[in-house]
Each structure stands twice: as C-alpha cells, then as structure tokens.
N, CA, C, O and CB atoms as a CASP TS submission, in Angstrom:
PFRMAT TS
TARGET T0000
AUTHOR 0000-0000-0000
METHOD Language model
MODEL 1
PARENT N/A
ATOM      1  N   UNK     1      -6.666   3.088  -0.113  1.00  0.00           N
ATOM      2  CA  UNK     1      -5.388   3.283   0.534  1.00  0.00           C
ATOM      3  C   UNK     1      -5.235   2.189   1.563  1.00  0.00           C
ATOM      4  O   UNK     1      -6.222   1.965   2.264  1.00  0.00           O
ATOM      5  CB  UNK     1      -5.274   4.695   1.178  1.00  0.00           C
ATOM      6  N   UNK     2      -4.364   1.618   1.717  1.00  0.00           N
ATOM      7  CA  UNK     2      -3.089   1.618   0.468  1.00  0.00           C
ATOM      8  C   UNK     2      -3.077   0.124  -0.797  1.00  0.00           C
ATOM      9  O   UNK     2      -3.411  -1.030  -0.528  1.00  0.00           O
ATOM     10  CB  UNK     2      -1.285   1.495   1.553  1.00  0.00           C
ATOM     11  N   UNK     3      -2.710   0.515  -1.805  1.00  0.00           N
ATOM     12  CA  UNK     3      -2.699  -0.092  -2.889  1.00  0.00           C
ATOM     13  C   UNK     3      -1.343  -0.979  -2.670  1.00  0.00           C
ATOM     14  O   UNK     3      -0.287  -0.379  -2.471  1.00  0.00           O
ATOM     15  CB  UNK     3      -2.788   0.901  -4.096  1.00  0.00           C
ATOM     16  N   UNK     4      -1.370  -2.350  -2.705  1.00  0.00           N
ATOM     17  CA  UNK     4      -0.069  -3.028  -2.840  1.00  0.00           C
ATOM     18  C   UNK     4      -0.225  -3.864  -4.143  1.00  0.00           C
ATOM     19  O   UNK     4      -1.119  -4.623  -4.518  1.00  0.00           O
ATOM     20  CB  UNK     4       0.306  -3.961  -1.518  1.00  0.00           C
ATOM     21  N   UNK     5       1.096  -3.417  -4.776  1.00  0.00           N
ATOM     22  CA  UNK     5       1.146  -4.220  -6.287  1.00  0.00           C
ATOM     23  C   UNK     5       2.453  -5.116  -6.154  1.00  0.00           C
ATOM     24  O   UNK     5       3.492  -4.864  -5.544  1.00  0.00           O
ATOM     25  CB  UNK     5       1.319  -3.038  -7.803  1.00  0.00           C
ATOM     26  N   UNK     6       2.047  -6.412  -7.018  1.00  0.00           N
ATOM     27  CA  UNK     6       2.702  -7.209  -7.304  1.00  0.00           C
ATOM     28  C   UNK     6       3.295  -7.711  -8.323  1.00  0.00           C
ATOM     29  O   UNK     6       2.411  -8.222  -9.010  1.00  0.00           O
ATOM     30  CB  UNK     6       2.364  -7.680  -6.999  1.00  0.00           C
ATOM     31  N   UNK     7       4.511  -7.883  -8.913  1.00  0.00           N
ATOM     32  CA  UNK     7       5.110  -7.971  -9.864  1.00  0.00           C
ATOM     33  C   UNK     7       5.806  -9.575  -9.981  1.00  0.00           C
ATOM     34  O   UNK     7       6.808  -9.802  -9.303  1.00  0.00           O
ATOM     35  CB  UNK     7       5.956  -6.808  -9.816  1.00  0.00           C
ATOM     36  N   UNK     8       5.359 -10.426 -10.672  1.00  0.00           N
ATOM     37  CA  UNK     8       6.146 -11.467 -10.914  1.00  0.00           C
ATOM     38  C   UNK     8       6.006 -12.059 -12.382  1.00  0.00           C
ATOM     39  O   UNK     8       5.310 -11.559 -13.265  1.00  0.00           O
ATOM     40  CB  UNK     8       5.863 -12.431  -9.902  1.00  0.00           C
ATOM     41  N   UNK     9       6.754 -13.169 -12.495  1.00  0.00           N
ATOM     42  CA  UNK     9       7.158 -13.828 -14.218  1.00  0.00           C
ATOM     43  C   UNK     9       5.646 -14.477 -14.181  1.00  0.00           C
ATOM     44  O   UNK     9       4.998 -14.612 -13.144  1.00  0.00           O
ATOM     45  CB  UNK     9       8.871 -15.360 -14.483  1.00  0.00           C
ATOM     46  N   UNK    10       5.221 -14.837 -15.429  1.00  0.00           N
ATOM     47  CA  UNK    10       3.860 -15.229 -16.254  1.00  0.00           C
ATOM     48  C   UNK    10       4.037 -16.835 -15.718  1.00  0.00           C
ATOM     49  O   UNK    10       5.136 -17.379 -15.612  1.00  0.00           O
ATOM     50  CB  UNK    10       3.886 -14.925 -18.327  1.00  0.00           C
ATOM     51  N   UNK    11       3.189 -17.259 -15.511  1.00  0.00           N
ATOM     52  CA  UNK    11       2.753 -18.471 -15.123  1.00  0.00           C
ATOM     53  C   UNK    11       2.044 -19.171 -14.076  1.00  0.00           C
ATOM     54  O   UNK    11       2.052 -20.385 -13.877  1.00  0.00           O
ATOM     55  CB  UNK    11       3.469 -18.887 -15.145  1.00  0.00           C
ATOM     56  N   UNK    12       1.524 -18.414 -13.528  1.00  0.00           N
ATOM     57  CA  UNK    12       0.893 -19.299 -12.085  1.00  0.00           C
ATOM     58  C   UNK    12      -0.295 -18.637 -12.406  1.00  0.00           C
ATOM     59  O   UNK    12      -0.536 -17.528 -12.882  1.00  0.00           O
ATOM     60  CB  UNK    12       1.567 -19.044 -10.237  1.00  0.00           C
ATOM     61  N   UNK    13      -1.128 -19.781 -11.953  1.00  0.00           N
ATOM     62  CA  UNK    13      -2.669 -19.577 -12.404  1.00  0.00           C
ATOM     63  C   UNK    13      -3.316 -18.117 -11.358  1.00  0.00           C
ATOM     64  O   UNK    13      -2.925 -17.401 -10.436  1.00  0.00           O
ATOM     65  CB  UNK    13      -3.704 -21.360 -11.993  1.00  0.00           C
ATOM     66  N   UNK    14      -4.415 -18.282 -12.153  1.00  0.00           N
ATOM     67  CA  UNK    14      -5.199 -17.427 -11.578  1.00  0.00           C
ATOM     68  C   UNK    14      -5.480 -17.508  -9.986  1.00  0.00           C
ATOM     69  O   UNK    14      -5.418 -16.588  -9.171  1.00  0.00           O
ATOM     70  CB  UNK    14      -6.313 -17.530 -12.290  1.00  0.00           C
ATOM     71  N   UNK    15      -5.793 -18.810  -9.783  1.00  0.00           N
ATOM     72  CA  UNK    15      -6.213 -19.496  -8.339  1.00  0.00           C
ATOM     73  C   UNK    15      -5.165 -18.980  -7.606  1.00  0.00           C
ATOM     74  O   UNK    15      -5.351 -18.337  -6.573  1.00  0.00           O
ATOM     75  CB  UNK    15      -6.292 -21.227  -8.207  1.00  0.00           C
ATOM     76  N   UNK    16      -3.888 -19.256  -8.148  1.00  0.00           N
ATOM     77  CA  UNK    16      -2.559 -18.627  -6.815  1.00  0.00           C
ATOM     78  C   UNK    16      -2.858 -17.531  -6.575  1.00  0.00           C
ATOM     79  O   UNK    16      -3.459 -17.102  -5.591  1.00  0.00           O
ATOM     80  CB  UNK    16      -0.880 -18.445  -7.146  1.00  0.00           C
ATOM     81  N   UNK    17      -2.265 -16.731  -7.887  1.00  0.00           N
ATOM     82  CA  UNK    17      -2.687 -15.327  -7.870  1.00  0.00           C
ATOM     83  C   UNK    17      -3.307 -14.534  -7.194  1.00  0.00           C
ATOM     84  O   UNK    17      -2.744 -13.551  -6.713  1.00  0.00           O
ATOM     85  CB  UNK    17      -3.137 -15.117  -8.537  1.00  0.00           C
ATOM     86  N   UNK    18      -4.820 -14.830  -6.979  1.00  0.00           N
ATOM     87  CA  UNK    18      -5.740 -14.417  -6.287  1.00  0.00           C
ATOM     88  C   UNK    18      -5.522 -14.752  -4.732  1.00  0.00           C
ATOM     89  O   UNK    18      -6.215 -14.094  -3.956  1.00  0.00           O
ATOM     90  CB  UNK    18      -6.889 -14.922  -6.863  1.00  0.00           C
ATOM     91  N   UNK    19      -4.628 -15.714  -4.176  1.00  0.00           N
ATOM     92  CA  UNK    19      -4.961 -16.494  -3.179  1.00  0.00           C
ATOM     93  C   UNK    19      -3.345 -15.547  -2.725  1.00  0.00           C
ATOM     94  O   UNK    19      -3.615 -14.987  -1.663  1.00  0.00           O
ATOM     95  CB  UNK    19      -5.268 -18.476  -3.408  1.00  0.00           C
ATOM     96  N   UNK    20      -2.373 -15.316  -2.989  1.00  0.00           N
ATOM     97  CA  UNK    20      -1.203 -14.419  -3.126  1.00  0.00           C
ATOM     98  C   UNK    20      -1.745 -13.355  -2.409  1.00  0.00           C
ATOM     99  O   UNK    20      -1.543 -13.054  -1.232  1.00  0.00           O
ATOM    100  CB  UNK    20      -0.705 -14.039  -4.600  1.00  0.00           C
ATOM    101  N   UNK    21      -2.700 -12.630  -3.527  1.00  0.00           N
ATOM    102  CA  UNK    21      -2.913 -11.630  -3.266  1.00  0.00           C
ATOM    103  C   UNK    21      -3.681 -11.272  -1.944  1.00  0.00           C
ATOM    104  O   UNK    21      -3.490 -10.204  -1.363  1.00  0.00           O
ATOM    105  CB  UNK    21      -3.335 -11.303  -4.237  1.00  0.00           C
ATOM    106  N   UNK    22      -4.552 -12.217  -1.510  1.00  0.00           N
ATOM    107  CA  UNK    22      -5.612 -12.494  -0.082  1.00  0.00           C
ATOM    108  C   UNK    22      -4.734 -12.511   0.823  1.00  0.00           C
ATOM    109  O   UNK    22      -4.776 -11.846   1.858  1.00  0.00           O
ATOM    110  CB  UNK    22      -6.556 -13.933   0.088  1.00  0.00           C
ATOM    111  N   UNK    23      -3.465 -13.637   0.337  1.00  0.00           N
ATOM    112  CA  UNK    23      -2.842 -13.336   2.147  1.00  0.00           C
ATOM    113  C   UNK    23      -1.957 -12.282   2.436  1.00  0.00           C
ATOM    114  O   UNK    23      -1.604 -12.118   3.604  1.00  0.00           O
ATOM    115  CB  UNK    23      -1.906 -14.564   2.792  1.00  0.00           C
ATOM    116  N   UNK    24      -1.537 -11.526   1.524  1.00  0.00           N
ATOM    117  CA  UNK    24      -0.408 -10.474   1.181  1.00  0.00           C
ATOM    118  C   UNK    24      -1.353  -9.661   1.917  1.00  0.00           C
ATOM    119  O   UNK    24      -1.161  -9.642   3.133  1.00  0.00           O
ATOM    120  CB  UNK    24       0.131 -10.021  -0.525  1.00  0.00           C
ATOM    121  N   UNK    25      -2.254  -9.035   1.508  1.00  0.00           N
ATOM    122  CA  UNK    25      -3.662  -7.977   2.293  1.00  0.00           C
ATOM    123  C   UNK    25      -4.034  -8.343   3.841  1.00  0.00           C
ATOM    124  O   UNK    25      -4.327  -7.541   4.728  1.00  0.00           O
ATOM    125  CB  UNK    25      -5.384  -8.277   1.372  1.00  0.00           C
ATOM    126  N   UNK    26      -3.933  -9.999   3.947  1.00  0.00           N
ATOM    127  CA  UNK    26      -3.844 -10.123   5.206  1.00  0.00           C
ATOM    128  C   UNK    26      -2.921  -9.851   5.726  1.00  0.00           C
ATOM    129  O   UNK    26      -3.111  -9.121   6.699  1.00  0.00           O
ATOM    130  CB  UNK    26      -4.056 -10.990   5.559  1.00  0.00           C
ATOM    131  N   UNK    27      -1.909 -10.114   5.526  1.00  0.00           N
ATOM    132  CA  UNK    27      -0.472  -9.832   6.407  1.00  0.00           C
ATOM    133  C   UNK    27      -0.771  -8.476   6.871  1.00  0.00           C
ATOM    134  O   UNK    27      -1.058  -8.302   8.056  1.00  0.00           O
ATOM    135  CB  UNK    27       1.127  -9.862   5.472  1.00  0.00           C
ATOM    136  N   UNK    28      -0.719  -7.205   5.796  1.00  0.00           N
ATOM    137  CA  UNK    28      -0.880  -6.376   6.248  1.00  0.00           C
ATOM    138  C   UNK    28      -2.223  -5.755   6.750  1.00  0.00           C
ATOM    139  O   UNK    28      -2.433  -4.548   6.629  1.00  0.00           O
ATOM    140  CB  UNK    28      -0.324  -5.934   5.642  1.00  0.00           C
ATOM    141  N   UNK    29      -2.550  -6.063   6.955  1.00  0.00           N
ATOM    142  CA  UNK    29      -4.324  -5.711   7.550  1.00  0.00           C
ATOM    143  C   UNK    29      -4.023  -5.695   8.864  1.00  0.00           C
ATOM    144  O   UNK    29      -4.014  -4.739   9.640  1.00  0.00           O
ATOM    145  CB  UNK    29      -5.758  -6.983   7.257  1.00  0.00           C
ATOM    146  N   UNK    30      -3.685  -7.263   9.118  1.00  0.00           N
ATOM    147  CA  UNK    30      -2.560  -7.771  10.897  1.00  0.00           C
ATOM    148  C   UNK    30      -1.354  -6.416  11.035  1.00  0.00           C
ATOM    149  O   UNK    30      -1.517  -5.696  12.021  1.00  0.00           O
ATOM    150  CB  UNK    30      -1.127  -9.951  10.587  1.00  0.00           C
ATOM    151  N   UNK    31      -0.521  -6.166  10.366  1.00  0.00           N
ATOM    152  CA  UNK    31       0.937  -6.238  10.651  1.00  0.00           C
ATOM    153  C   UNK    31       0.175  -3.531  11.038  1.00  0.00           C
ATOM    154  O   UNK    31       0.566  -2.771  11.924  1.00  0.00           O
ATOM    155  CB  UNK    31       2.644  -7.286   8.333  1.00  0.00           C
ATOM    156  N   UNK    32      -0.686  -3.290  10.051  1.00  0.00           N
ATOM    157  CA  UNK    32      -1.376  -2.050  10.276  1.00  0.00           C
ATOM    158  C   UNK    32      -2.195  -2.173  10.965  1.00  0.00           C
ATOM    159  O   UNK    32      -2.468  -1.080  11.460  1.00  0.00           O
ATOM    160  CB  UNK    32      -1.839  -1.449   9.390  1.00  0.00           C
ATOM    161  N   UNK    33      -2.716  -2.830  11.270  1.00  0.00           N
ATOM    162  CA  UNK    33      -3.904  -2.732  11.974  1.00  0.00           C
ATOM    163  C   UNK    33      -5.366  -2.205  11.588  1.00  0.00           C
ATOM    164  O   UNK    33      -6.217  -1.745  12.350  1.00  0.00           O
ATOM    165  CB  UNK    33      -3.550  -2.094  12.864  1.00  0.00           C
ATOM    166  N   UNK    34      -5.432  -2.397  10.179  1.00  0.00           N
ATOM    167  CA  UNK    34      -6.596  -1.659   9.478  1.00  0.00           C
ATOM    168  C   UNK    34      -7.438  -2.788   8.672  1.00  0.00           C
ATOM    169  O   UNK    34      -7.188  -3.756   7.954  1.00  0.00           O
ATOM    170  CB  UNK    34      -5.993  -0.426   8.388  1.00  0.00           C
ATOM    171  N   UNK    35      -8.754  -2.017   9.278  1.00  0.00           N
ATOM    172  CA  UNK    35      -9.736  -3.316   7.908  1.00  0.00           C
ATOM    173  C   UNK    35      -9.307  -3.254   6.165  1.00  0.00           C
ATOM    174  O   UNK    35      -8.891  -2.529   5.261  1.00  0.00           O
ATOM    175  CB  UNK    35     -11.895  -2.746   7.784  1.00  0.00           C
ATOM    176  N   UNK    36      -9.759  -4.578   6.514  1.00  0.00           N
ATOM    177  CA  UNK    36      -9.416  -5.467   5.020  1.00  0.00           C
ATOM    178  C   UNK    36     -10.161  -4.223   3.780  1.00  0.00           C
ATOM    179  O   UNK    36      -9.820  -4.476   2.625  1.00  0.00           O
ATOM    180  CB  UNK    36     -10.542  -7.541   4.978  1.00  0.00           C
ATOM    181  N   UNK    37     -10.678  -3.533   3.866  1.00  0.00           N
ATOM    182  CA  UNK    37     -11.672  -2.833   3.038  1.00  0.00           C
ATOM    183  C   UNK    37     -11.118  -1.617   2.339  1.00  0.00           C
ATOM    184  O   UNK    37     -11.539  -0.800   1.520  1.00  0.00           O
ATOM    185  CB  UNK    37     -12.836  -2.420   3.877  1.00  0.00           C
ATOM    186  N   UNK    38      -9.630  -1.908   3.220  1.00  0.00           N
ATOM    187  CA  UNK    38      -9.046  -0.554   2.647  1.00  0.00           C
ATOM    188  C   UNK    38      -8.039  -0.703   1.909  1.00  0.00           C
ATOM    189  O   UNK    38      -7.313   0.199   1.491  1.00  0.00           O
ATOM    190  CB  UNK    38      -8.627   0.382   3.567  1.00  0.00           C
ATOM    191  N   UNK    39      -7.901  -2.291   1.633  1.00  0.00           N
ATOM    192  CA  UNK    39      -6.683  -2.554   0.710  1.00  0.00           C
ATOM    193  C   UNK    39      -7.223  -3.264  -0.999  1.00  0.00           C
ATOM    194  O   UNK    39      -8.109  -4.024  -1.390  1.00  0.00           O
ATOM    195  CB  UNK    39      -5.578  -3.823   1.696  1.00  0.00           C
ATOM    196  N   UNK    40      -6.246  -2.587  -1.537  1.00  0.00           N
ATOM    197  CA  UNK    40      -6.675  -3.556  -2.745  1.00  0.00           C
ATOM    198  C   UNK    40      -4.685  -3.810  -3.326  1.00  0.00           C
ATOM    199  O   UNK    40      -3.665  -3.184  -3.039  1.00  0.00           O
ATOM    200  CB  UNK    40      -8.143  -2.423  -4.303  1.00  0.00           C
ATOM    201  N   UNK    41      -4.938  -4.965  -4.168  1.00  0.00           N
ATOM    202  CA  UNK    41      -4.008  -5.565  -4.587  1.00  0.00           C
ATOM    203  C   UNK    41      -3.910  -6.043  -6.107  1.00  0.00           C
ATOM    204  O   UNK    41      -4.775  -6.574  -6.804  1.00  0.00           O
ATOM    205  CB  UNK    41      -3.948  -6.446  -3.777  1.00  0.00           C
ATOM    206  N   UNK    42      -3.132  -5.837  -6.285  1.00  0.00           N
ATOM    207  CA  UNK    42      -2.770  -5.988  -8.296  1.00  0.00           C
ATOM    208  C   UNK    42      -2.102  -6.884  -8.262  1.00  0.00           C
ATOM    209  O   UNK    42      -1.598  -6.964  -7.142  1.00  0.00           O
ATOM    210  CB  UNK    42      -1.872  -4.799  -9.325  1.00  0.00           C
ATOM    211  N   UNK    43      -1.682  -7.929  -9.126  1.00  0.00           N
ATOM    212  CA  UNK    43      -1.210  -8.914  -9.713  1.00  0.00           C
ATOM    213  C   UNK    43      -0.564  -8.728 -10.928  1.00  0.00           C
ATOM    214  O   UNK    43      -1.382  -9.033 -11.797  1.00  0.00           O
ATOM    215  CB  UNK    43      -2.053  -9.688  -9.811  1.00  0.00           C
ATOM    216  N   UNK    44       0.723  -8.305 -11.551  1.00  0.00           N
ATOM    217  CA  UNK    44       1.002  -8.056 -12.826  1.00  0.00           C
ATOM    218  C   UNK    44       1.820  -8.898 -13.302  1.00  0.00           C
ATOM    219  O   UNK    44       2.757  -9.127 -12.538  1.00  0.00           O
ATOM    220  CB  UNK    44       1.414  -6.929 -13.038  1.00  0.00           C
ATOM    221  N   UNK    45       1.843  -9.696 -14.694  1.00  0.00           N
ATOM    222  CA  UNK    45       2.771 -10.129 -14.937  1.00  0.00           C
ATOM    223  C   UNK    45       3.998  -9.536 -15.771  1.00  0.00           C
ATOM    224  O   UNK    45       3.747  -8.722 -16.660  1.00  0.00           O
ATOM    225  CB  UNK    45       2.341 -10.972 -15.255  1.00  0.00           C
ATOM    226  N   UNK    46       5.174  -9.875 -15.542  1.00  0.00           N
ATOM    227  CA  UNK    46       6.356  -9.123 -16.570  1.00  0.00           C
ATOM    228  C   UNK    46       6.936 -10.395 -16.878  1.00  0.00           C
ATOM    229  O   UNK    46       7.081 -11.438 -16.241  1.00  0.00           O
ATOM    230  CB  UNK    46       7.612  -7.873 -15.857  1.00  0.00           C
ATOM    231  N   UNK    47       7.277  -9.948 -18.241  1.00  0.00           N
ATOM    232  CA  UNK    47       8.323 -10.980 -18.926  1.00  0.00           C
ATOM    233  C   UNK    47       9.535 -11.272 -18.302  1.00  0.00           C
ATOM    234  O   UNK    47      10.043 -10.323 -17.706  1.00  0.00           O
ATOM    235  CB  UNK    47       8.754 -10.544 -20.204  1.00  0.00           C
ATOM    236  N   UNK    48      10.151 -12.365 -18.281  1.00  0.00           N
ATOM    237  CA  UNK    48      11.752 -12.371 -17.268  1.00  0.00           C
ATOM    238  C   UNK    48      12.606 -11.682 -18.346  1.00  0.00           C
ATOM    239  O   UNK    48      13.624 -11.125 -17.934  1.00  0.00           O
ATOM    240  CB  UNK    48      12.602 -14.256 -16.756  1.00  0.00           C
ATOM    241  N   UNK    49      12.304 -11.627 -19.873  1.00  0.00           N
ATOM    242  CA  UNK    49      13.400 -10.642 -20.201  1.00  0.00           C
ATOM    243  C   UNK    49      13.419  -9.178 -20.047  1.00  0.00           C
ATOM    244  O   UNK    49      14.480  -8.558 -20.116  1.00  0.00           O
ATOM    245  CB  UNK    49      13.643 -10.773 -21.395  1.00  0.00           C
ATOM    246  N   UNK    50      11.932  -8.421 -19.776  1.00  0.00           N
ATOM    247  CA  UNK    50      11.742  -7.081 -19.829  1.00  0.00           C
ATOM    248  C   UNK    50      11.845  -6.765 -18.006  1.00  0.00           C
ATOM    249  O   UNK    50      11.863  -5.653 -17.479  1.00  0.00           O
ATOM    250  CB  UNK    50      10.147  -6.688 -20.729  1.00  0.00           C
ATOM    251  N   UNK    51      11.892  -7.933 -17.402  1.00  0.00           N
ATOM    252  CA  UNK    51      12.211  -7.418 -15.830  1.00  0.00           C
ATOM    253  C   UNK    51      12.842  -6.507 -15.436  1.00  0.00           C
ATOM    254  O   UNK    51      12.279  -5.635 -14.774  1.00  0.00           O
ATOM    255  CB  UNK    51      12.768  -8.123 -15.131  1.00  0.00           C
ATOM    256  N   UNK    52      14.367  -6.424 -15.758  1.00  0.00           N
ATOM    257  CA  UNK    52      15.208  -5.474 -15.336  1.00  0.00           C
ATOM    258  C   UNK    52      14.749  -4.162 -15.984  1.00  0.00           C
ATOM    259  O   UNK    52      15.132  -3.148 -15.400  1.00  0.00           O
ATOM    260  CB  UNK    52      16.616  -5.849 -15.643  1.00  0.00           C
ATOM    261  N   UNK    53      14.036  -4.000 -17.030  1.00  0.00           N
ATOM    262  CA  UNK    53      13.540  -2.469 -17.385  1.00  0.00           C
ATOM    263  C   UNK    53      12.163  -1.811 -16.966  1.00  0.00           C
ATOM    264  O   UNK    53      11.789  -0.646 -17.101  1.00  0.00           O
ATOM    265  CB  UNK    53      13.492  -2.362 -18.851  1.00  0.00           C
ATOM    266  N   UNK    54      11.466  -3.002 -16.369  1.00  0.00           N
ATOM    267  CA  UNK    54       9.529  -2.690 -16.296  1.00  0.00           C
ATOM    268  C   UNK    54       9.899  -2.712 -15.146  1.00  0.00           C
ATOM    269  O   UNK    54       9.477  -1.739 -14.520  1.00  0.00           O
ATOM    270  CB  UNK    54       8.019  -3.814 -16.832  1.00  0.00           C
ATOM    271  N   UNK    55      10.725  -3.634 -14.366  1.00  0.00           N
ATOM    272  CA  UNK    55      10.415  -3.547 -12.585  1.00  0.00           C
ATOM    273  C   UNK    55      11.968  -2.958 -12.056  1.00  0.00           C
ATOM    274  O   UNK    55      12.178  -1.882 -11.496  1.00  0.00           O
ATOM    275  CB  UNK    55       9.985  -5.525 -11.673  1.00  0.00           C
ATOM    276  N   UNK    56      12.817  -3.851 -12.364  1.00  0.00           N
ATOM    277  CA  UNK    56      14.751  -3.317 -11.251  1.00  0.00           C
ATOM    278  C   UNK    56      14.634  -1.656 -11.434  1.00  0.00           C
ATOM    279  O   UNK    56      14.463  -0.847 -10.522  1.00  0.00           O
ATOM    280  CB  UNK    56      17.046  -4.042 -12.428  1.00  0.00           C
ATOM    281  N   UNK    57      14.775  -1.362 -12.895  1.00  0.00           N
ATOM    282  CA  UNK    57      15.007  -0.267 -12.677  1.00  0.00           C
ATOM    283  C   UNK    57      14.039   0.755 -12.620  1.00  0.00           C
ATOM    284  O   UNK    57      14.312   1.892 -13.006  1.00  0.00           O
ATOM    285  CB  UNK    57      15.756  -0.067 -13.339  1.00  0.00           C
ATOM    286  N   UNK    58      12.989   0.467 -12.197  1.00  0.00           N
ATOM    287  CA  UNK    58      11.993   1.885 -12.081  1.00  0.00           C
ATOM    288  C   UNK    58      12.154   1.879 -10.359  1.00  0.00           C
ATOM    289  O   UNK    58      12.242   2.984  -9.824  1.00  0.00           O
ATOM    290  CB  UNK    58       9.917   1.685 -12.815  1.00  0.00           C
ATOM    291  N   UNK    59      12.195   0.639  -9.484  1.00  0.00           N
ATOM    292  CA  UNK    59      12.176   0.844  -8.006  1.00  0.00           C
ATOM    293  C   UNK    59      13.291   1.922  -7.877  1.00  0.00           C
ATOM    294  O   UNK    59      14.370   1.949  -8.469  1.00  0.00           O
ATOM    295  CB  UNK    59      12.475  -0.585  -7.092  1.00  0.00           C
ATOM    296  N   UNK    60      12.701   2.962  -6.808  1.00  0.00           N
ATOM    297  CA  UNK    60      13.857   4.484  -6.342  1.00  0.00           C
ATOM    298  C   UNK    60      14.547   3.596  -5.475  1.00  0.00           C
ATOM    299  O   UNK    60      13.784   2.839  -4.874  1.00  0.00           O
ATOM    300  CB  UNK    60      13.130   6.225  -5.334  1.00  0.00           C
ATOM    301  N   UNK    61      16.143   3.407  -5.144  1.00  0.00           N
ATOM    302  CA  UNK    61      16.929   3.022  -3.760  1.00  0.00           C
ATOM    303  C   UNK    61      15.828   3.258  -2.618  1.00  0.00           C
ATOM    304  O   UNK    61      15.387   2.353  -1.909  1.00  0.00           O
ATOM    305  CB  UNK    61      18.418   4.088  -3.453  1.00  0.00           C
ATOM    306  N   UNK    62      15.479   4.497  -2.548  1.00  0.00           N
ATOM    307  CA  UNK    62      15.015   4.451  -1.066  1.00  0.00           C
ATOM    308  C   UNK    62      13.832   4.082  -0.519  1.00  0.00           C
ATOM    309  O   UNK    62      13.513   4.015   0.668  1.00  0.00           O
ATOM    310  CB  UNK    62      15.088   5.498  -0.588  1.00  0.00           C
ATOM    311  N   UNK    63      13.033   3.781  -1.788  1.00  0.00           N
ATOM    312  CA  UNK    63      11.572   2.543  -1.525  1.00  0.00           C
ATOM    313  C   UNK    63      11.585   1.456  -1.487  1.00  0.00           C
ATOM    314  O   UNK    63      10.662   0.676  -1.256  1.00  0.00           O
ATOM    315  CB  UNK    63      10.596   2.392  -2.331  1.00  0.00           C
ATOM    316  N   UNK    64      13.662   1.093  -1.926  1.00  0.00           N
ATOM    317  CA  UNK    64      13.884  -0.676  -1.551  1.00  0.00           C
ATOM    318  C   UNK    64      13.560  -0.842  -0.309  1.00  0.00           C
ATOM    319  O   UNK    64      14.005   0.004   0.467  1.00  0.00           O
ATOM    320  CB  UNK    64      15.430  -1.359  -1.656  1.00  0.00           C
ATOM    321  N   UNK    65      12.704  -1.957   0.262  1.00  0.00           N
ATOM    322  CA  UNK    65      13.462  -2.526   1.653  1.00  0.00           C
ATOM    323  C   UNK    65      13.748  -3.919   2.127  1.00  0.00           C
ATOM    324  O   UNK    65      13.996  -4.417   3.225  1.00  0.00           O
ATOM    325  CB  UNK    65      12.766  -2.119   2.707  1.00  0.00           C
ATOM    326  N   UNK    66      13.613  -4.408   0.789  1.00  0.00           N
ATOM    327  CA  UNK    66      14.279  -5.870   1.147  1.00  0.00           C
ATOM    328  C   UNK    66      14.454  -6.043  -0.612  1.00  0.00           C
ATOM    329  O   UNK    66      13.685  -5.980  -1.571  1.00  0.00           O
ATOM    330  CB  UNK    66      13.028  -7.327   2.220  1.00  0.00           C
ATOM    331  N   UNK    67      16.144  -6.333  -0.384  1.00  0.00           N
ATOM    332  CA  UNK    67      16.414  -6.658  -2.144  1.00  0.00           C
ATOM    333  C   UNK    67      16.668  -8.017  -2.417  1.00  0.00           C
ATOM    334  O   UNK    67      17.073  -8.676  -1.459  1.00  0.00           O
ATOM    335  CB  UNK    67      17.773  -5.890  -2.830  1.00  0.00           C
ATOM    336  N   UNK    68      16.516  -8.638  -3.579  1.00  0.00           N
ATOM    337  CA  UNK    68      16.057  -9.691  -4.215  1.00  0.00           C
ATOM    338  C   UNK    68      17.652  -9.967  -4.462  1.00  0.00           C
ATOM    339  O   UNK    68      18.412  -9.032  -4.716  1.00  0.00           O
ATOM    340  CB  UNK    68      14.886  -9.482  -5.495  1.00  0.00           C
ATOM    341  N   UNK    69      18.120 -11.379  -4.364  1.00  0.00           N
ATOM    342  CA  UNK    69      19.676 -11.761  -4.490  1.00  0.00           C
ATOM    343  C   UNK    69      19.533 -12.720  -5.552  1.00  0.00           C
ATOM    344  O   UNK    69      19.258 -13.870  -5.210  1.00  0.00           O
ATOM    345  CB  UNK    69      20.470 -12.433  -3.087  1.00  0.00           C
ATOM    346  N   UNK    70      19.638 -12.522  -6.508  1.00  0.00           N
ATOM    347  CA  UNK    70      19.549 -13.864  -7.709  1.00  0.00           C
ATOM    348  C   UNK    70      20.516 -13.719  -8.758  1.00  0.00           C
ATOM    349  O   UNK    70      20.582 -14.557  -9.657  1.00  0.00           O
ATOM    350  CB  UNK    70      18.055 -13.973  -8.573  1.00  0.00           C
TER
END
C-alpha cells in the first residue's frame, strides 16, 4: 500500500520505464511522507487504438483528478 499503476502507448524501453516508475514512487514517498518500501508500481502498456476502452473509459469521474486534453 499503495499500489500506483501506469498506463501508457508501447514503446519506450525498459530503461525509461523502470526509471518512470522510480521517480513517480519518489514523488510520492516526498509528497506522503512514507518509506519507499511501501510502494510498488506497474508499468502497462495499451494499444493507442484500445485506449479509450482499456483505460478512458474504465476511470470513475470521481477518481479523475487531473484530465488529459488531446
């Protein structure tokens, strides 16, 4: 606790990925105030055509809190 997952399009290596995922855990480690030991982080990729069905529409409105303008 707590689990933060990440959802983006197929292509960036592993090296980002992993390195994404390190400072994302940092941010919040800083921003909660809790050791690093209690977070873990996923990396998933989705297709840009299956996006709007695997990721837009499963997020509930009220777990948005910052929406994506594209």
């Amino acid at each position: 606790m707590p689990h933060i997952s990440i959802k983006m399009y197929p292509g960036r290596s592993e090296e980002l990925k992993k390195d994404i995922a390190v400072k994302t855990r940092d941010c919040l480690v800083e921003a909660m105030g809790m050791d690093a030991k209690y977070f873990s982080v996923s990396v998933e990729e989705v297709e840009k055509e299956k996006w709007q069905e695997e990721v837009v529409d499963k997020i509930d409105d009220k777990d948005l809190y910052v929406e994506a303008n594209f």
